[in-house]
N, C-alpha and C positions, 0 to 999 in steps of 0.2 A: 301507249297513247298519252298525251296531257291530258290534264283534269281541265274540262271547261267547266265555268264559272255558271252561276245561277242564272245572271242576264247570260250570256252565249245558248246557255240550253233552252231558253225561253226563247230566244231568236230562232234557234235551231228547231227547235219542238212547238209546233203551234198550239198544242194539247195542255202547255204549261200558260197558257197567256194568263188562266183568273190564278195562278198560285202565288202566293202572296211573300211566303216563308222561303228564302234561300237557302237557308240547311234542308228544307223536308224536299226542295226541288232538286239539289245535290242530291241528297239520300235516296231517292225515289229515282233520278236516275242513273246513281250507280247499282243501284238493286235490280231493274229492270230495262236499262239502256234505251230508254224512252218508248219502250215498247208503245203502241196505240195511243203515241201522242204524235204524231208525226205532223209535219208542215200542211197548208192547201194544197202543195203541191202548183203548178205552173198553170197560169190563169192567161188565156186568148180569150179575143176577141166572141168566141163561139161558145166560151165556158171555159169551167176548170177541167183538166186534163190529168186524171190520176198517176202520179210517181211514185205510188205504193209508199208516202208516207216521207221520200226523199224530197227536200227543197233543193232547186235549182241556184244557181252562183246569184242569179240575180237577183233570185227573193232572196237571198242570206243576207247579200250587200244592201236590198232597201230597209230589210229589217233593221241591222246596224246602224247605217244610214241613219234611221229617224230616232231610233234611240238616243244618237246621241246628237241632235238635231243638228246632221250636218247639213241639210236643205236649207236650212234657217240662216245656218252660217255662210253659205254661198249667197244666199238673196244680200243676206247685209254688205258683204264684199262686195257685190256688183255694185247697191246703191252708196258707198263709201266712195268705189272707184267712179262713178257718173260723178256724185258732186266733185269731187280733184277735178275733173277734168273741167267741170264750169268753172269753177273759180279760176284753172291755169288760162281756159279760154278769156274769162272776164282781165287778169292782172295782162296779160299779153294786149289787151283793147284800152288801158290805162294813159299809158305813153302815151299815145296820139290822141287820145283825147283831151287828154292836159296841155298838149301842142297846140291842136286846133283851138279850142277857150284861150290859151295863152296869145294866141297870134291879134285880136286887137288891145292888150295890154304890153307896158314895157315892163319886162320878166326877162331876169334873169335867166343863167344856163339852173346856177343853184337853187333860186325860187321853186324853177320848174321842177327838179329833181324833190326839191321838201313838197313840194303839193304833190306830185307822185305817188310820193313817198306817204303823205297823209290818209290819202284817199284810200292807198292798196293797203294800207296796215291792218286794216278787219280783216279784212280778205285772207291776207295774208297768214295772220294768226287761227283765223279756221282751216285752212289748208294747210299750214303744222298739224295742227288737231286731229284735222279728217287724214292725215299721213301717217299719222302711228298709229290711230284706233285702224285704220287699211292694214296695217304691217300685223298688229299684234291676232287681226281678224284670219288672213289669213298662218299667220303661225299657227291657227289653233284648228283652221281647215289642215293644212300637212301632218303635224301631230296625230287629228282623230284620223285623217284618214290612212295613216302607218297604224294605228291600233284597230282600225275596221277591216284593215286588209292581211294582220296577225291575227285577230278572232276569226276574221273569215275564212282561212287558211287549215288552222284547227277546226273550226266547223265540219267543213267537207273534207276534212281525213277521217275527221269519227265518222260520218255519214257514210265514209268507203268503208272504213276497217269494218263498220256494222253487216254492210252489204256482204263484206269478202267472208265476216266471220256466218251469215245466215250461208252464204252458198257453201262454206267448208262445211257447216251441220249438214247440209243437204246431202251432199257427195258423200258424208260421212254414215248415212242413215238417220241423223240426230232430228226428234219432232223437237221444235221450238215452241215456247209456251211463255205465256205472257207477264208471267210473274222472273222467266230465268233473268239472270244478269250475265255479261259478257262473262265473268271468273266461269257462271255456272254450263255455260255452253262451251266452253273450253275443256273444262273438265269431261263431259258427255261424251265430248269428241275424242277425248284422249283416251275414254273407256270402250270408245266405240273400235279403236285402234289398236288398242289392245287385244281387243276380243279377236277383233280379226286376225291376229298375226298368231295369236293361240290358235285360234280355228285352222289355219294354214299350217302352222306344224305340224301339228296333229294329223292335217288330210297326209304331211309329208311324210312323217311317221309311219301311218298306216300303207301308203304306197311302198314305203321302202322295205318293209316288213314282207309285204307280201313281194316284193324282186330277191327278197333272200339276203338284203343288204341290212348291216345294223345302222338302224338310227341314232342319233347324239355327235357330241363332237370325235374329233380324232381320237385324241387320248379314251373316251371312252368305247370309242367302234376297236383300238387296240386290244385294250384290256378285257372285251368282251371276245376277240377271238383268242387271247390266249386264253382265258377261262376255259374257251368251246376246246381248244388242242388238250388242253390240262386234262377236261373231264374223259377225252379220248385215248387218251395213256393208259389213264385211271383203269377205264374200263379193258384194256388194252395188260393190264397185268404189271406197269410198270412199277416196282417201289419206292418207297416214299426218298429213301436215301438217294437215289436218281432222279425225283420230280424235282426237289428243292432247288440243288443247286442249277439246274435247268431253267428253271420258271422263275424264280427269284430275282431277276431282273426288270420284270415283268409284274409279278405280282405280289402283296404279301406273304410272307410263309405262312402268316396264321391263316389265310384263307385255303394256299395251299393242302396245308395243314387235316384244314378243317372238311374241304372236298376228299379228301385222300382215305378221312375216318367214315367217309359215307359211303366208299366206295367198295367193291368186292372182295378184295385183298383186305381190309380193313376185318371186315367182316368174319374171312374166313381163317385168320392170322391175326388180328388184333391191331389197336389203332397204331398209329406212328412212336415209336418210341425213343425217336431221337431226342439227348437232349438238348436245352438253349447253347450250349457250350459248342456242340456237333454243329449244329447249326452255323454259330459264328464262325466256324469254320471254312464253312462255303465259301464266306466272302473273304476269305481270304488270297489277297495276290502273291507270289511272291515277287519278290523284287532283286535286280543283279545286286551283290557285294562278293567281294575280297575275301577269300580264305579267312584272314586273319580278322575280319570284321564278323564275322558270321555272318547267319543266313536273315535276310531281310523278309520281313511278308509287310502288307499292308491291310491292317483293318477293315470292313465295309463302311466306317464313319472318317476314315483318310489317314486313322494314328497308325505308325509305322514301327514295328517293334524286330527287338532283332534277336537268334536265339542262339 
């Protein structure tokens, strides 16, 4: 959202009209988003009519409006453009009246035109006058009203975004309180969504738990059934020199490992005693070559050795 200015929040906010200070009316409504200063609200003929605090398009624009006394500037245009119009109506009544007085003296075409031409030159020089103070009046009418209908535009989108951000608290569980600021009801919301979406796992969690399914991602619902097969072997009698290279695919040897010395045979025989060497063993592929090349194997980490 834009930042609106001291005056825009005081249009917008009727609660701000005695604050004097535009930093503490800034400050004060980025801290609390004009909590419990809201507009009158929309005034009929019957009374005022609660908007919870929202002003209507129309009160934003009279507000704007007089701030920057664009009523004042319209009254002046109209009385600029009446007098233009007398004076074009007076210099238009000129002619013929310099006619008519001319007609029992002998005058000239050029006489007539210089006494015309006498008579309308006030006239005429006010009505230059009164034609640019008309033009330059209305230039400043177009002007404010492009910046009353930018402020006013920003107005009532923070007055939505407020509105959309109180009903996301709402729907969210979130109480609003008179001191938060937009940041801090955002944040509320994002804790309040959070929470939920823990809570919801957890409920998933526990359903899946009890259908006999593991929970977590793939990789981890994998490696928890080979663990369950591992420990079944285990108990199952099978040796460590045949869990390895089996499950090793699968899962670390050291865990392998480490189940295998918990387990019955460990126990009743002692733990695994293969060593790292045996081990690196397993992973070993062999690979085709040539008699005369010797025999190829391949590493568990990709290096290819030949013997």
């Amino acid at each position: 959202m834009p930042e609106l200015s001291a005056d825009q929040i005081k249009q917008a906010y009727g609660g701000y009209a005695g604050w004097n200070d535009p930093a503490a009316i800034v400050a004060n409504f980025r801290e609390t988003g004009g909590e419990g200063k809201g507009g009158p609200g929309l005034t009929t003929g019957a009374g005022a009519a609660s908007t919870g605090g929202r002003q209507s398009s129309q009160d934003v624009y009279k507000g704007l409006s007089d701030q920057y006394g664009l009523g004042d500037l319209k009254s002046t245009a109209t009385s600029l453009r009446e007098q233009i119009y007398e004076i074009e109506d007076y210099l238009k009544g000129v002619e013929g009246d310099v006619q008519e007085r001319a007609g029992g003296f002998l005058m000239t075409e050029a006489q007539q035109r210089r006494l015309m031409a006498s008579e309308s030159e006030p006239s005429r020089k006010s009505l230059a006058e009164l034609s640019t103070s008309y033009g330059r009046t209305t230039s400043n009418i177009a002007s404010i009203t492009g910046d009353i209908n930018t402020q006013m535009s920003m107005i009532m989108a923070d007055q939505r975004y407020q509105e959309e951000l109180r009903r996301a608290a709402a729907s969210a569980g979130v109480s609003i309180t008179g001191s938060m600021s937009p940041e801090d009801i955002l944040t509320a919301i994002a804790g309040k969504v959070n929470e939920q979406e823990l809570w919801d796992r957890s409920i998933q969690e526990q359903q899946l738990a009890k259908s006999g399914v593991s929970a977590g991602t793939a990789t981890e619902r994998k490696s928890a059934d080979a663990l369950s097969r591992l420990q079944a072997d285990i108990q199952a009698g099978s040796p460590y020199y045949e869990l390895g290279p089996r499950y090793m695919s699968e899962l670390p040897l050291s865990q392998i490992r480490a189940e295998y010395n918990k387990g019955p045979m460990a126990k009743q025989h002692g733990g695994a005693a293969e060593t790292a060497a045996t081990e690196a063993q397993w992973g070993v592929k062999p690979k085709a070559g040539g008699d005369d090349e010797g025999i190829k194997y391949q590493l568990p980490d990709g290096t290819i050795i030949t013997l």
